[in-house]
ROMAR-834322 format. One line per field, with one value per residue (C-alpha): x, y, z. Coordinates in Angstrom, 1 decimal. Layout:
residues N
east	X	...
north	Y	...
up	Z	...
END
This chain:
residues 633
east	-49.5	-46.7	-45.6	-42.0	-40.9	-40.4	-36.8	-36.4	-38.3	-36.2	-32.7	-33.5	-36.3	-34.1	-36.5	-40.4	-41.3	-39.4	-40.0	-37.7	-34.9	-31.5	-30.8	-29.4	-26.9	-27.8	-24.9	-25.8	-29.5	-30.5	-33.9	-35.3	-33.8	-37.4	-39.2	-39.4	-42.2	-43.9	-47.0	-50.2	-52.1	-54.3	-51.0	-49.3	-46.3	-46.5	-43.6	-42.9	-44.5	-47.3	-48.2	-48.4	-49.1	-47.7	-44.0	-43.1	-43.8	-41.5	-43.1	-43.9	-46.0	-47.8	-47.1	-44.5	-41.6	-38.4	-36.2	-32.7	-30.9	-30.3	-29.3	-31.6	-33.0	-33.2	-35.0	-32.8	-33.4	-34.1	-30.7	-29.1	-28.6	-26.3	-28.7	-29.0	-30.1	-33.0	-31.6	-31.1	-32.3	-31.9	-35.1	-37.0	-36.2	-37.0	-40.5	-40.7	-42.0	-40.3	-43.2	-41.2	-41.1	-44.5	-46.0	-48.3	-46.9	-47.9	-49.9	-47.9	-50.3	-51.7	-51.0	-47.5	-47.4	-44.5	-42.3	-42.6	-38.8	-39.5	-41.2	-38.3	-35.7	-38.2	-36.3	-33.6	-34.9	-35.0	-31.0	-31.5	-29.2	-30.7	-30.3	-33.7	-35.2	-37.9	-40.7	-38.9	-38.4	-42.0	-42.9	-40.6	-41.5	-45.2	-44.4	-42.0	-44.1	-47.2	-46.5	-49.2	-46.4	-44.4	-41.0	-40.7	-36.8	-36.1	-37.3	-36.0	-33.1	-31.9	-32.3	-35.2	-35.8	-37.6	-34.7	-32.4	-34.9	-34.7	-31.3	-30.9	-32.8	-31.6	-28.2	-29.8	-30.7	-28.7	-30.8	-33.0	-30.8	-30.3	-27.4	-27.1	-24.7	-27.7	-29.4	-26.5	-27.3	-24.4	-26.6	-25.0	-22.9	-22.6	-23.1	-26.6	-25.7	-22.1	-22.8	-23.8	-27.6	-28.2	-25.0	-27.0	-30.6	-29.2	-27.5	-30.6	-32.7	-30.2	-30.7	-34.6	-35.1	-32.0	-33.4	-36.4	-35.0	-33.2	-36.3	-38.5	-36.1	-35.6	-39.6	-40.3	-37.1	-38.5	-41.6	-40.7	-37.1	-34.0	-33.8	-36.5	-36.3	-36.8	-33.8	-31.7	-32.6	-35.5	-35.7	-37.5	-41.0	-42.6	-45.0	-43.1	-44.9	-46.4	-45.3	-47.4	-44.9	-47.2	-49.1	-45.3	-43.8	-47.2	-47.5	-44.1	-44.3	-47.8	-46.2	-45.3	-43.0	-40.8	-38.7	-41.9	-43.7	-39.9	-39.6	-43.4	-42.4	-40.4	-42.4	-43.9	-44.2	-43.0	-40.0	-38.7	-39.0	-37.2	-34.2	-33.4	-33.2	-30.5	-28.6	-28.6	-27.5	-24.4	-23.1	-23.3	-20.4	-17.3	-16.0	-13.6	-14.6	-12.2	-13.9	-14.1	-13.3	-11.5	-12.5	-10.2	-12.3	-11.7	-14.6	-17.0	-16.7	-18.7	-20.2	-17.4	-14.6	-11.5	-10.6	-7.5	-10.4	-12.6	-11.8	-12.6	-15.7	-16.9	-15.7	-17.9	-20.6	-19.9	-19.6	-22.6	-25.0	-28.1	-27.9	-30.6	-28.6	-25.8	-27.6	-29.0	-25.2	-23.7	-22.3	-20.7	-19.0	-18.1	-16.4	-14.6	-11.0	-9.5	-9.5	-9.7	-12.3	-15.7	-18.2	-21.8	-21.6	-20.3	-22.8	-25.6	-23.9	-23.7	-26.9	-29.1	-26.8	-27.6	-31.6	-31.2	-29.6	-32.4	-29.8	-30.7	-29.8	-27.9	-24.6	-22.6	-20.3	-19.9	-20.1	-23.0	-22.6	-19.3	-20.6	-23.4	-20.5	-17.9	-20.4	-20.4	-18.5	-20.7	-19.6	-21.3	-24.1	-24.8	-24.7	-27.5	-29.6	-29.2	-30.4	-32.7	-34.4	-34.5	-36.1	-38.7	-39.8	-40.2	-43.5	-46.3	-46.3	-48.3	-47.6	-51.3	-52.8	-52.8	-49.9	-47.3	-43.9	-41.1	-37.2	-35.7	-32.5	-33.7	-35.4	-38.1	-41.8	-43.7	-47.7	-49.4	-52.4	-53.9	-51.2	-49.4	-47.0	-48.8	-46.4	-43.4	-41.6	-38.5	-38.8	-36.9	-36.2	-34.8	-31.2	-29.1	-29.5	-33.0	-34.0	-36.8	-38.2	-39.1	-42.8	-46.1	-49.2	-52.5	-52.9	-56.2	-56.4	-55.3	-55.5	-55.4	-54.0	-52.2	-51.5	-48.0	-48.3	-44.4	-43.3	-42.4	-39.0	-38.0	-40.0	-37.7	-34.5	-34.8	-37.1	-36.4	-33.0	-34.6	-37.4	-35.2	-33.7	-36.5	-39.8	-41.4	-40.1	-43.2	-45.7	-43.8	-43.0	-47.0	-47.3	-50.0	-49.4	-51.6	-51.0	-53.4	-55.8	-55.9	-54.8	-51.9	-49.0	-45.7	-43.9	-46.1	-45.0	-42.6	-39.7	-37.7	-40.3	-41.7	-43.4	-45.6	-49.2	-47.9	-48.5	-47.2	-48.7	-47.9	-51.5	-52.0	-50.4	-48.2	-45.3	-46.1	-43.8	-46.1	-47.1	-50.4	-51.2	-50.0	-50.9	-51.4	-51.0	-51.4	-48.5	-46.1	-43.4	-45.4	-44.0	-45.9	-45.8	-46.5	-45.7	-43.2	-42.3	-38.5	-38.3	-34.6	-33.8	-35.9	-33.2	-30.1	-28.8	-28.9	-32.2	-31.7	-32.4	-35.6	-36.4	-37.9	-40.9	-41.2	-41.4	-42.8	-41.8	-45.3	-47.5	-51.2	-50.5	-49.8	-53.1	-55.1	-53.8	-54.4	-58.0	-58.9	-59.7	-57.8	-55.4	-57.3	-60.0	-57.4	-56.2	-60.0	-59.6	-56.4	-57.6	-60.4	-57.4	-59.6	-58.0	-59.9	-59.2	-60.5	-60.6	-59.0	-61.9	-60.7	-57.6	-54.7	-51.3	-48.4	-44.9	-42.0	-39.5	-35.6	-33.9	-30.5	-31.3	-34.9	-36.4	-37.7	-40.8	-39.2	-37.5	-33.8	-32.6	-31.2	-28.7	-28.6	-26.4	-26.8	-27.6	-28.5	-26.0	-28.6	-27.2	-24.4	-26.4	-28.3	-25.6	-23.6	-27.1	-27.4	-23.3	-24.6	-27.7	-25.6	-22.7	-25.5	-26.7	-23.9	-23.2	-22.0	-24.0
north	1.1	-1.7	-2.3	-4.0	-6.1	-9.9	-9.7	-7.1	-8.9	-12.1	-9.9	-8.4	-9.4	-10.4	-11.2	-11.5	-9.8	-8.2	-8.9	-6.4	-5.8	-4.0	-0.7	-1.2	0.8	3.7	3.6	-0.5	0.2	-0.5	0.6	-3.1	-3.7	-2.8	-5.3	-7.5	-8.2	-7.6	-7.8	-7.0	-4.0	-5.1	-5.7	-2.0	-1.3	2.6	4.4	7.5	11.1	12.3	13.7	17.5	19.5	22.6	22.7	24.9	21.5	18.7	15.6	14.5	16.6	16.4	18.9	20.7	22.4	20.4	19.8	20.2	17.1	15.5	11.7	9.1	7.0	3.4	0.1	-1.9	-5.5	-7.9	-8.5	-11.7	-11.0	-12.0	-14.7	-14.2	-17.5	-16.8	-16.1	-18.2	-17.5	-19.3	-21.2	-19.8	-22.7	-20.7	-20.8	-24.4	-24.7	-26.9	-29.5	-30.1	-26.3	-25.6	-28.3	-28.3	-29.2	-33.2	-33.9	-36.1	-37.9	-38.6	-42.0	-42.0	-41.3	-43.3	-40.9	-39.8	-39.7	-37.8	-35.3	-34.9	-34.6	-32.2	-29.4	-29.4	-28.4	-25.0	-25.3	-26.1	-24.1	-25.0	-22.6	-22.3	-20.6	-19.1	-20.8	-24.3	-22.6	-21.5	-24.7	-25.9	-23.4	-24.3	-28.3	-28.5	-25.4	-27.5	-30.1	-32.9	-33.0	-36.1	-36.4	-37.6	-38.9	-40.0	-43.0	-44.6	-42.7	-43.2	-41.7	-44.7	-46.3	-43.2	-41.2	-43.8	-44.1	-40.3	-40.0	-42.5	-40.1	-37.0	-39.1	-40.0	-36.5	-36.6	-39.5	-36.9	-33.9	-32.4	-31.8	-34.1	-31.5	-29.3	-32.2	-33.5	-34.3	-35.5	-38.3	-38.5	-41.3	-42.3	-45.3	-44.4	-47.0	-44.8	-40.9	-38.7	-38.3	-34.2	-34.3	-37.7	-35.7	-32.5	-33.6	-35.8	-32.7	-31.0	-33.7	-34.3	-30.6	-30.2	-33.5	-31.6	-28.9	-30.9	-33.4	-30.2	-28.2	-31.5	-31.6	-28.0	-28.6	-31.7	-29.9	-26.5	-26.7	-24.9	-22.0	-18.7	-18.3	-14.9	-14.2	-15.8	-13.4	-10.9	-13.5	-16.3	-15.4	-17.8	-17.8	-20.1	-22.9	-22.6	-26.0	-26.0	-27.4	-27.6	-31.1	-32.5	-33.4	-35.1	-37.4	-38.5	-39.5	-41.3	-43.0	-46.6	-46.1	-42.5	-43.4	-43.7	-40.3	-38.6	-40.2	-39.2	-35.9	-35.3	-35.0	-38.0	-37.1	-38.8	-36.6	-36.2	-40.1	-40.3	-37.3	-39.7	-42.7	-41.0	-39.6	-42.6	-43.9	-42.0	-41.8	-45.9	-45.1	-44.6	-40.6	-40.8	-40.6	-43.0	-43.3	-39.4	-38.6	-35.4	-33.9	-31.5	-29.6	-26.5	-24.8	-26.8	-30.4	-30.8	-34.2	-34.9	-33.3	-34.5	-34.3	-35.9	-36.3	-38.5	-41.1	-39.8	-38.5	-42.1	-43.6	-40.8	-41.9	-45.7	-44.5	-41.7	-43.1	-45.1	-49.3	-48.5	-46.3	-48.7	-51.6	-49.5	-48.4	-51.6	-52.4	-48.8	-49.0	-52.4	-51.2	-48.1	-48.2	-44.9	-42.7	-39.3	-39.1	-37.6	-40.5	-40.5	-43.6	-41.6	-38.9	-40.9	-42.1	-38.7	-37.3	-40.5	-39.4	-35.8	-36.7	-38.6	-35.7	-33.3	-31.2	-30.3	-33.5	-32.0	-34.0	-30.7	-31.3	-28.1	-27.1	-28.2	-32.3	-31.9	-31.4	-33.9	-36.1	-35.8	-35.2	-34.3	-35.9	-37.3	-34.6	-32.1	-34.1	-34.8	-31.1	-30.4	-32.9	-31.5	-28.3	-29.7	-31.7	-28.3	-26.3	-29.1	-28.4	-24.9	-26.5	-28.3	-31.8	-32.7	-31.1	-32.1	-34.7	-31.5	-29.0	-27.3	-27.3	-25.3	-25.9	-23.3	-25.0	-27.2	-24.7	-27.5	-26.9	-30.0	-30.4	-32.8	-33.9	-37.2	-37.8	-38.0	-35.9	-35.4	-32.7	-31.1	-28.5	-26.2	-23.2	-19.9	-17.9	-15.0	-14.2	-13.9	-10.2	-10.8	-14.0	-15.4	-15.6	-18.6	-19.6	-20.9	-19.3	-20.4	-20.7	-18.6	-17.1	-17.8	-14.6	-14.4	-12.2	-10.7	-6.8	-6.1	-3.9	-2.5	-2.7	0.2	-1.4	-1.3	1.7	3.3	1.7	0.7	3.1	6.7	6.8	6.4	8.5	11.5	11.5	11.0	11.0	10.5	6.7	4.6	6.6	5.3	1.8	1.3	1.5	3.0	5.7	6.7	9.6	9.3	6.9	9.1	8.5	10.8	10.7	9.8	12.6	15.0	13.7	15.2	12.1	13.4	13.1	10.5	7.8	7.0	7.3	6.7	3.1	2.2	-1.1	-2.9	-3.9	-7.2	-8.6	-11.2	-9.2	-8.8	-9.6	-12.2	-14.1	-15.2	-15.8	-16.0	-18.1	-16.2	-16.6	-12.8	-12.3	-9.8	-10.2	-9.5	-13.2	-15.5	-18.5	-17.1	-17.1	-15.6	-14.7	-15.4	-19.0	-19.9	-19.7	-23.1	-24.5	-23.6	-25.3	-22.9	-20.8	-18.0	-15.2	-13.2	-10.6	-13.2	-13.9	-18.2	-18.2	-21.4	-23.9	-25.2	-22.5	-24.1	-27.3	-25.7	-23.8	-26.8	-28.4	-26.1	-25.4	-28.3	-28.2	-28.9	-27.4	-26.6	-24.8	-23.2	-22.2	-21.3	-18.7	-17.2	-17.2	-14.9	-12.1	-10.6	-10.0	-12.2	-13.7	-16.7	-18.3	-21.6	-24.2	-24.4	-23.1	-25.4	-24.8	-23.7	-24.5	-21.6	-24.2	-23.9	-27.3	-27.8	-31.8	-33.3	-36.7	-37.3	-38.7	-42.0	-41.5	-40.7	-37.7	-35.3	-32.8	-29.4	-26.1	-23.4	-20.8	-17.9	-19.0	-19.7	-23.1	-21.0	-18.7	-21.7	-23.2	-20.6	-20.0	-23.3	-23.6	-20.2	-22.0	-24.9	-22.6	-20.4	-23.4	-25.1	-21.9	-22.3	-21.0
up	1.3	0.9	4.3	3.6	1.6	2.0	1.3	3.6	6.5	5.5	6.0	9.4	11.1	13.7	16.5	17.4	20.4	23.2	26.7	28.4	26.2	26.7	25.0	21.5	19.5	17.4	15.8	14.8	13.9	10.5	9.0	9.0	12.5	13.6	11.9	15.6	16.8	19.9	22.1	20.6	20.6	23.6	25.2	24.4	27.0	29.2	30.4	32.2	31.7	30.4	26.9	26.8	23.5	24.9	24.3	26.6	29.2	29.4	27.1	24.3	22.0	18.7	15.9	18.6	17.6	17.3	20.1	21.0	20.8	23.5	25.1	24.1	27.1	27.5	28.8	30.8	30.6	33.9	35.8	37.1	41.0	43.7	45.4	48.7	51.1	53.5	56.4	59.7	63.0	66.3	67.2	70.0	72.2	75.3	75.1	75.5	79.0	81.4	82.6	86.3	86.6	86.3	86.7	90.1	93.1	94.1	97.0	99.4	100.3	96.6	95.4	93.6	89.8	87.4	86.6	82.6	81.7	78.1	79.8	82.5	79.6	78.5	80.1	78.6	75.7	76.6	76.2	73.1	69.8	66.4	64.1	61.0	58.4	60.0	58.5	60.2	63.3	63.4	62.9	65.5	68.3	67.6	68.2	70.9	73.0	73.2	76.2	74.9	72.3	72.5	71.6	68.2	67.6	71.5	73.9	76.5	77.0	73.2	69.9	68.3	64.9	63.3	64.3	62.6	59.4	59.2	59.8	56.5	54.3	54.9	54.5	50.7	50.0	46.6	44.9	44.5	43.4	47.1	49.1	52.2	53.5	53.9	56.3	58.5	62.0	64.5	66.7	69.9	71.3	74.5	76.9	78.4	81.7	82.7	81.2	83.5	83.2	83.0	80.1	78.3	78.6	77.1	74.3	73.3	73.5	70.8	69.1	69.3	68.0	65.7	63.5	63.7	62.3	59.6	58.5	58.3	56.1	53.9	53.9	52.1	49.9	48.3	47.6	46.3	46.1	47.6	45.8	45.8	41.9	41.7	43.6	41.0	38.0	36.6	34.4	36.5	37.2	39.9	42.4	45.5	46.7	50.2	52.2	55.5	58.2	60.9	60.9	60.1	63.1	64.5	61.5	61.4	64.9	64.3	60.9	61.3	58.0	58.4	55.3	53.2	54.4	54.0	50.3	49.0	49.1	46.0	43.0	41.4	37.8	35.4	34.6	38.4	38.0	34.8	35.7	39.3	37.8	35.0	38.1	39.7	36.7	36.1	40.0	39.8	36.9	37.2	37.7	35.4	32.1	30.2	27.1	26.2	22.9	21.9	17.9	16.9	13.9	12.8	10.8	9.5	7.5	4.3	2.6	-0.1	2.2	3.7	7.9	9.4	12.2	10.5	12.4	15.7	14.3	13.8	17.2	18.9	17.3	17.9	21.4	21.8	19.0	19.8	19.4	16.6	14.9	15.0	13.5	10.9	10.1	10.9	7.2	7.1	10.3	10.4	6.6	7.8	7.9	9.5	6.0	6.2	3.3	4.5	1.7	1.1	3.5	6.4	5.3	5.9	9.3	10.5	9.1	11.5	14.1	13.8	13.3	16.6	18.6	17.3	14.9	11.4	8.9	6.3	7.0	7.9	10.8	13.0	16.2	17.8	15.8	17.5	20.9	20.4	19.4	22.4	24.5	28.6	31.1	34.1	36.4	34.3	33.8	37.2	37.9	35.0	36.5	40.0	38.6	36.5	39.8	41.5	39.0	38.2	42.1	41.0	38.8	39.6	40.9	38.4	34.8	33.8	31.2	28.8	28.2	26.2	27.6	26.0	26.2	25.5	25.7	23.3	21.2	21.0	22.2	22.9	23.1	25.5	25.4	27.3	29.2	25.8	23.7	20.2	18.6	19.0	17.3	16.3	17.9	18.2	21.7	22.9	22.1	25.2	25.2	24.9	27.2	27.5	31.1	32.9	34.0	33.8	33.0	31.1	26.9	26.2	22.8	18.8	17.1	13.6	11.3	14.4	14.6	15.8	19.0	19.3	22.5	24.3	24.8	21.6	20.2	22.9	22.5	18.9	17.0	18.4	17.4	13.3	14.6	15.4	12.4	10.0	11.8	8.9	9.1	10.3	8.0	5.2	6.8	6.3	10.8	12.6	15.4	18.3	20.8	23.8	21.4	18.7	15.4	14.1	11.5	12.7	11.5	14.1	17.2	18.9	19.3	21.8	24.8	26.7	24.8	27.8	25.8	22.0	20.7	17.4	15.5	12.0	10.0	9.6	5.9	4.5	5.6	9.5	11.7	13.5	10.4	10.1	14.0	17.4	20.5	23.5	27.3	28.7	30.6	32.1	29.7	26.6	25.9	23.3	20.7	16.9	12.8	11.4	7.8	8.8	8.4	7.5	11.5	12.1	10.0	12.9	15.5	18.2	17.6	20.7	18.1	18.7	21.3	23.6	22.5	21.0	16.9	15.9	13.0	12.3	13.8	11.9	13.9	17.0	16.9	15.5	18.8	21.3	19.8	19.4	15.8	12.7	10.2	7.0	10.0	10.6	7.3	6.7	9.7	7.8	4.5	5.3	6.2	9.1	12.8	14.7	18.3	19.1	22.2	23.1	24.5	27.7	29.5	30.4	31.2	29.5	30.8	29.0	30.9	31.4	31.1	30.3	31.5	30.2	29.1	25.6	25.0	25.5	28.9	27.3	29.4	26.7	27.4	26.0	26.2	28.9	26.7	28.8	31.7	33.9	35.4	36.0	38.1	39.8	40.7	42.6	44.6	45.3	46.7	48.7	50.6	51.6	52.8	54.9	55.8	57.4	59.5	63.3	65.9
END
């Protein structure tokens, strides 16, 4: 049996796969609205109750009478959340024993002992008010309790030079993409010959364990960042880094260099490297941004047109293009005279400047040329690469010498392999009703000639509105039904129960919604690289239009590259029509990446739109940690 047509698949296959959709319209759906996408059959989604074939029991039957009608349910997708810090707690400061206390009482007639001055300021550390997170004030109570401790930030009646160096770091937290304001320590100040010595020992005690406090925090925030991810959205899927605190204290007193050990422990790759030197960069510039330029288009501007903004259009990209896209245009700008006339000269102008921002080349000025053109103001660039910074914490130190990284801001995927990027590509992502999560996980399998395993998400929210009309629908639409692992015909189940054991799947063919293979990296989300026969999209701009899951441009390539083989092997693989799965050599990470700020290959830092909000949302959790953090005792 045909399954659809081409045409038909060209008009609405909106979207490849669907993570964890939102509930859709009945009243928008169209018959080829289905034609998505989704996990494979090994990867079928389960919800609620179980089959029955009696009707007279609530669920879903097969060859059971009709049923009244009644409201049709939904998935919801993930939600964004109201980040909430980790909370603050007042270190434990009385455990720390007082040495002079209870200490043993001296022999008089023992031979007298210098008096250890640390240990008698000691004491007061029990007076002590820091307030932590509790893994920092673990770490704290474990340090101070032990009395073969020594102090680490005071000698000699004074705050020393590692207390100084510290102090200088945590005062530098925003060269790499912190907020000092999280870090501040007041060091005391006071002439140590003249203050009284029970006020000069207690407030050197506060400060001894609230730099403590400080240095520590600044410690697991360079490693795995500020924020708990998952708290920002059901869209961020990590596992957070677990940043032992313990040995810290002892090694920064035993380190001859405190500013080194405090600086090794942002990330070293490349990228981190690359995103602080940008910020760097741009705070060394003036915050004003005097040379922005404002391009007034309405619509769009075609080669041969006419726009009273013409002129601007070629001062931004005097001002935004490269110096090697300059040269190259050198005789066209250096001719231009401020005429509204849009010439094949210009045309060529724009279409290098478009290839250079990674936009389609065809000369067309809209939207997204404009934005490329005017570009951000520092301000907001500074806040991408802050976020960007933070998230990057979120990953490995290390990406690996062998990868693939997508951008979903960018709607590019990049492979890596020896340390090197080898391809990249156009991709497609979810639309905003349909995001695509953020995380990591492992590439294992190319499969062939993919089935289409229909999510329950959208068999649910999608499918049984058609179904309860006409459940008839997918026998003629070519899919294959099971109930329970049993083959049966769509039009004898019983669609107004729960779907929990019914799977639905679409035959491999030319007209399959996954094309001719997909890439996959089992996963939660039901979220994975693959074909599509949809390729106009690849030719957009912005390319958030699928259910989640990452349509590739050049999906051979990508599966030469990640198994290690070449294209016409795997043509060979297609050609044969089978399903096959085949595994990839050897595992290696895939990064399904949010950046809104992110070096090229090249070390440029690109910038891209926010187009799921999520820098939004990151940001007003980050502005909440520093506001718990700054709380008063």
């Amino acid at each position: 049996m045909k399954l659809v047509t081409k045409a038909a698949v060209s008009v609405l296959a909106l979207s490849c796969c669907m993570s964890a959709a939102g509930a859709t319209s009945a009243n928008a759906m169209t018959l080829m609205d289905f034609i998505r996408g989704g996990q494979g059959r090994q990867q079928s989604t389960q919800v609620s109750a179980p089959l029955t074939a009696n009707p007279g029991q609530a669920g879903l039957g097969v060859n059971a009478p009709a049923q009244t009608k009644e409201p049709l349910p939904t998935v919801s997708a993930p939600q964004y959340y109201t980040y909430k810090p980790e909370a603050m707690r007042l270190v434990a400061s009385n455990r720390f024993a007082d040495p002079v206390v209870t200490g043993a009482v001296a022999d008089a007639s023992a031979t007298p002992v210098a008096v250890d001055t640390s240990a008698s300021q000691r004491r007061y550390l029990t007076e002590a008010r820091v307030m932590a997170t509790n893994d920092v004030a673990k770490a704290l109570e474990a340090y101070y309790a032990d009395q073969s401790k020594p102090l680490v930030w005071v000698a000699d009646n004074v705050i020393n030079d590692k207390a100084k160096a510290a102090m200088a770091v945590l005062a530098d937290a925003g060269s790499v993409g912190l907020d000092p304001a999280d870090y501040a320590v007041q060091a005391p100040s006071f002439d140590p010959a003249s203050v009284d010595p029970t006020m000069r020992d207690r407030a050197l005690m506060q400060f001894e364990l609230a730099l403590s406090g400080k240095v520590l925090m600044f410690v697991q925030d360079t490693i795995r960042g500020r924020l708990d991810p998952n708290k920002i959205s059901g869209y961020h899927d990590f596992k957070r880094k677990d940043v032992n605190l313990t040995p810290v204290l002892g090694l920064l007193h035993a380190s001859p260099d405190v500013t080194a050990y405090l600086n090794s422990r942002s990330p070293s790759n490349q990228e981190f490297i690359e995103l602080k030197a940008e910020l760097a960069k741009l705070r060394g510039e003036s915050s004003s941004d005097s040379a922005h330029i404002t391009i007034s288009l309405n619509g769009i501007l075609k080669p041969g047109g006419s726009s009273p903004e013409m002129a601007n259009i070629v001062n931004a990209i005097q001002h935004r293009g490269s110096d090697a896209l300059k040269v190259k245009n050198a005789v066209t700008l250096a001719a231009y005279k401020g005429t509204p006339d849009y010439t094949p000269e210009l045309v060529s102008l724009v279409e290098d400047f478009q290839k250079e921002k990674g936009l389609t080349s065809d000369g067309v000025i809209g939207q997204s040329s404009v934005r490329a053109m005017v570009g951000e103001n520092n301000d907001t660039k500074i806040q991408k690469l802050v976020i960007a910074m933070e998230q990057l914490r979120w990953l490995p130190d290390e990406l690996g010498p062998r990868y693939v990284f997508i951008n979903q801001p960018a709607f590019m995927v990049y492979y890596h392999n020896n340390n090197q990027e080898q391809l990249s590509m156009r991709v497609v992502v979810g639309g905003k009703q349909h995001q695509t999560f953020f995380f990591e996980n492992q590439i294992q399998t190319v499969e062939f000639n993919p089935f289409w395993g229909v999510p329950q998400s959208i068999i649910i929210n999608e499918m049984l509105p058609k179904l309860r009309a006409d459940p008839n629908y997918l026998d003629r639409m070519g899919y294959q039904v099971e109930v329970g692992g049993h083959a049966v015909a769509s039009s004898s189940v019983d669609w107004y129960g729960s779907t929990k054991n019914v799977s639905v799947r679409q035959p491999p063919s030319s007209d399959n919604a996954l094309g001719e293979l997909k890439i996959l990296f089992p996963n939660s989300h039901a979220i994975y690289m693959h074909d599509t026969p949809e390729k106009s999209f690849f030719k957009k701009d912005m390319r958030a239009l699928s259910h989640g899951c990452v349509r590739l441009a050049d999906p051979r390539a990508m599966a030469a590259a990640v198994l290690n083989t070449t294209v016409d092997d795997v043509a060979k693989q297609i050609a044969t029509g089978q399903n096959k799965a085949v595994a990839v050599p050897q595992k290696f990470p895939i990064y399904i990446a949010y950046f809104t700020a992110w070096p090229n290959k090249d070390g440029v830092v690109q910038y891209f739109n926010d187009v799921y909000d999520r820098d939004l949302a990151t940001q007003k959790a980050l502005d909440a940690t520093t506001k718990a953090r700054t709380a008063q005792i």
